[in-house]
C-alpha positions in Angstrom: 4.1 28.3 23.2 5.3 24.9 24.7 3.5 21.8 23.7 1.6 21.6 27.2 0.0 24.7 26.3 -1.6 23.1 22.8 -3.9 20.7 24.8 -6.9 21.7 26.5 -7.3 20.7 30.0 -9.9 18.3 31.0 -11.5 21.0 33.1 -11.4 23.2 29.5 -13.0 20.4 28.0 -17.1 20.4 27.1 -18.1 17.2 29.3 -20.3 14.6 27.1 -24.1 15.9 27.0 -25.1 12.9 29.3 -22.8 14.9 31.7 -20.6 11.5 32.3 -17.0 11.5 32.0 -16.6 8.4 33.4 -18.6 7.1 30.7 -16.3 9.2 28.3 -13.2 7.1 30.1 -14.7 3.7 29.1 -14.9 4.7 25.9 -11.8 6.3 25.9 -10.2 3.0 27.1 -11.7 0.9 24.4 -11.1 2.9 21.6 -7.0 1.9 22.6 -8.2 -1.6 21.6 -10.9 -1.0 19.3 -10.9 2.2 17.8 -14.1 2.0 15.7 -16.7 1.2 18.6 -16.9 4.8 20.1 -16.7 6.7 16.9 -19.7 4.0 16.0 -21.6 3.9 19.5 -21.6 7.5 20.6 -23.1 10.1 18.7 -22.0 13.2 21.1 -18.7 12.8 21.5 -16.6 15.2 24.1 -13.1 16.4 22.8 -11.5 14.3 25.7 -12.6 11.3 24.1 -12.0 12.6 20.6 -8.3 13.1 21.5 -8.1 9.6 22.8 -9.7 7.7 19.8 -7.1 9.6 17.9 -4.6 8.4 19.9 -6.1 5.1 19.8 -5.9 5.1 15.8 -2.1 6.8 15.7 -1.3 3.2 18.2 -2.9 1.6 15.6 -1.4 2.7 12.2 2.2 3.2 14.0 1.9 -1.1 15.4 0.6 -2.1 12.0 3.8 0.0 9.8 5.9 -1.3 11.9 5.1 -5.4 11.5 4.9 -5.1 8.2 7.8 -2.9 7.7 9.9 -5.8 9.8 8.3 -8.6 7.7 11.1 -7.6 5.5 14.0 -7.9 7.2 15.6 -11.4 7.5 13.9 -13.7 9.6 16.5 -13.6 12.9 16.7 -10.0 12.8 12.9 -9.7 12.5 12.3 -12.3 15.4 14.3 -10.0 17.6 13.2 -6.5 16.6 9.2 -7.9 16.5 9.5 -8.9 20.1 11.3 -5.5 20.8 8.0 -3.5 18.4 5.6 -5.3 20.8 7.0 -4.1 23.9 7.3 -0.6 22.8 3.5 -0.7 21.3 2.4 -2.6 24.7 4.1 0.4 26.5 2.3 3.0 24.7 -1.0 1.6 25.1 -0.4 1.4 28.9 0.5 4.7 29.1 -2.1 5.8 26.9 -4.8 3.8 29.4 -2.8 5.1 32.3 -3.9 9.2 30.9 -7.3 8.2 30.6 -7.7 6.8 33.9 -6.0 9.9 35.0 -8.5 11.9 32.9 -5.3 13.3 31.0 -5.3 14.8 27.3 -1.7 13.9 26.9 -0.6 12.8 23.9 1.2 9.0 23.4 4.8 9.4 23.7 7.1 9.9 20.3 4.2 9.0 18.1 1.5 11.0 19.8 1.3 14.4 17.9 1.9 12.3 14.3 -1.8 12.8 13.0 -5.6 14.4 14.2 -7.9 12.3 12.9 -10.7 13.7 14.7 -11.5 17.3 16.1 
């Protein structure tokens, strides 16, 4: 079974009792930036946005490991690999934003299938 076949479709997934997945993709967007508020702010969650406050926490842990893992190196080489981390973490929180909006369940890429969090 390829990894496609792993994630539920949006059209598989229970919509959020409020019937509102739009509502879902705000939520979804913010928990990229602030992971904390939709687990906090709403109760019934639908597995869509459960899958993208995961993602939104893997974004997380993986940005933060990787500043302080190049706080060690020597201060050049840190300068120039920093600027290169915050690119790559830009680019993944784009492209996670860009499979909400799409109403996608696809997971970040390289880091995206690294923990579940939440089911």
């Amino acid at each position: 079974m390829n990894e496609e076949q792993k994630i539920p479709e949006l059209n598989n997934t229970p919509i959020s009792p409020n019937g509102e997945i739009d509502h879902d993709k705000l939520w979804a967007v913010v928990a990229y930036f602030i992971f904390f508020l939709p687990i906090i702010f709403v109760p019934n969650r639908s597995a869509f946005l459960n899958f993208h406050i995961n993602q939104g926490i893997i974004l997380l842990v993986v940005s933060l490991a990787g500043y302080f893992g190049f706080d060690i190196l020597p201060f050049g080489i840190s300068i120039l690999i920093g600027w290169l981390w915050r690119i790559a973490i830009l680019a993944l929180l784009v492209a996670g934003v860009m499979n909400v909006l799409k109403k996608e369940m696809k997971p970040l890429p390289i880091i995206g299938k690294l923990f579940t969090f939440l089911k």
